[in-house]
N, C-alpha and C positions, 0 to 999 in steps of 0.2 A: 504494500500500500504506500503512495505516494502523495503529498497534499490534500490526505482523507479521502484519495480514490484508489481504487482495487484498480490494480497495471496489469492488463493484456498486452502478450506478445502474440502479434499476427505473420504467420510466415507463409507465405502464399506468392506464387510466379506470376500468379495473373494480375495487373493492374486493378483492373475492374473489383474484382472479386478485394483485395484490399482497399480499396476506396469505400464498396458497400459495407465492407466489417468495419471500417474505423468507424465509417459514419454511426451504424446501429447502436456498436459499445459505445461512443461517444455520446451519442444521444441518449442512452442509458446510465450516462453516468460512468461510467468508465474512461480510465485513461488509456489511450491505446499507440503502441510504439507497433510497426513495421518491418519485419525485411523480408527478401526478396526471392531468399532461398537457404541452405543449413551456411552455405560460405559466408554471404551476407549477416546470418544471426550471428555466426561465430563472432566477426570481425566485431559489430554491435556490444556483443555482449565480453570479449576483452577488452574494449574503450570504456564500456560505462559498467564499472565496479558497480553504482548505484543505483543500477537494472536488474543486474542479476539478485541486487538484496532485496529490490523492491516487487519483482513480478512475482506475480500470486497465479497466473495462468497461463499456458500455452493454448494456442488452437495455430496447426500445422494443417498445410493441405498436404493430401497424401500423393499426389504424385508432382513431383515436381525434376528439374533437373540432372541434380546430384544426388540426392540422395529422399527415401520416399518418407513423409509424415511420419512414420511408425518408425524406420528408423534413427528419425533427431530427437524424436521423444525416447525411445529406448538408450539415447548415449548425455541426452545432458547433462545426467547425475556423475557421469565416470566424468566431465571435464569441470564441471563445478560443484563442490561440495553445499552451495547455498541453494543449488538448483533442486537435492536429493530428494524434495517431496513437493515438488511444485507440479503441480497435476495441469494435464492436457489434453487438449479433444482433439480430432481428426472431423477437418470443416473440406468436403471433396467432392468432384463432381462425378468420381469415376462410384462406378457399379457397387453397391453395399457387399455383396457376395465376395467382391475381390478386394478391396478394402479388407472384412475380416479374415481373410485368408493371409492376406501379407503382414497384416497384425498376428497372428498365432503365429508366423512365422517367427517373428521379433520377438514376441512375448516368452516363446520355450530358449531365448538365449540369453534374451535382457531382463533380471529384475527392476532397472528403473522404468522398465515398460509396463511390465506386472503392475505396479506399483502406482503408477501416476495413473496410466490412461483410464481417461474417466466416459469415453464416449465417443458416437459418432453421427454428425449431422450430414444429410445430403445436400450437395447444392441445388439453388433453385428458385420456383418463385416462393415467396414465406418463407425461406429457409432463414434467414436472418435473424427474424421473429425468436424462430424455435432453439439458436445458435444461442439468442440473448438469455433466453430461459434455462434453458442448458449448463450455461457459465452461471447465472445467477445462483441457480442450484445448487452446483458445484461450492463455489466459492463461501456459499450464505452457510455450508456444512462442514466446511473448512476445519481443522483444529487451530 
């Protein structure tokens, strides 16, 4: 939490797709930081010491460039020790079926995957809606 706001990190290849997440969380009340892909998060989150203390969620799309949603969720915990219970969704447009497949992939290797992932919303029309509700959720159960 950040200036009395709960800080989402949105990682997502597609423009659009994080233009509509900033807006929703932000209009929800959230604060919401950006990047572009896991290289991009990286680079973000070794500059700002004060991101990685302060994010309270992840939402990853699952497929992206380098590397897929499930996978940057499954390694955060191994490169930052403040990351190790910071829980995340999987926000994506590709097929539910193949999403949890590449998730159980991740999950029987990585405990920090076990461990955080909290979910997964489809992309779409209302998906945003249910993206906010989702994190609300999440977050309002938080310890």
């Amino acid at each position: 939490m950040k200036g009395g706001k709960y800080v989402i990190v949105h990682v997502d290849d597609s423009l659009i797709a994080r233009e509509m997440v900033k807006e929703a969380m932000t209009d929800a009340g959230f604060m919401v930081f950006s990047a572009i892909d896991a290289q991009d998060l990286e680079q973000r989150l070794m500059i700002k010491s004060d991101l990685r203390a302060t994010v309270d969620l992840f939402i990853l799309d699952m497929e992206m460039p380098d590397m897929t949603g499930a996978q940057v969720g499954g390694i955060l915990h191994a490169f930052y020790d403040e990351l190790g219970r910071v829980p995340f969704v999987i926000y994506s447009g590709k097929e539910k079926e193949w999403v949890e497949q590449m998730s159980q992939e991740v999950a029987a290797v990585s405990e920090g995957f076990r461990n955080n992932y909290k979910g997964y919303i489809g992309k779409g029309q209302g998906s945003e809606e249910k993206l906010v509700a989702l994190v609300r959720s999440i977050i309002e159960t938080k310890p």
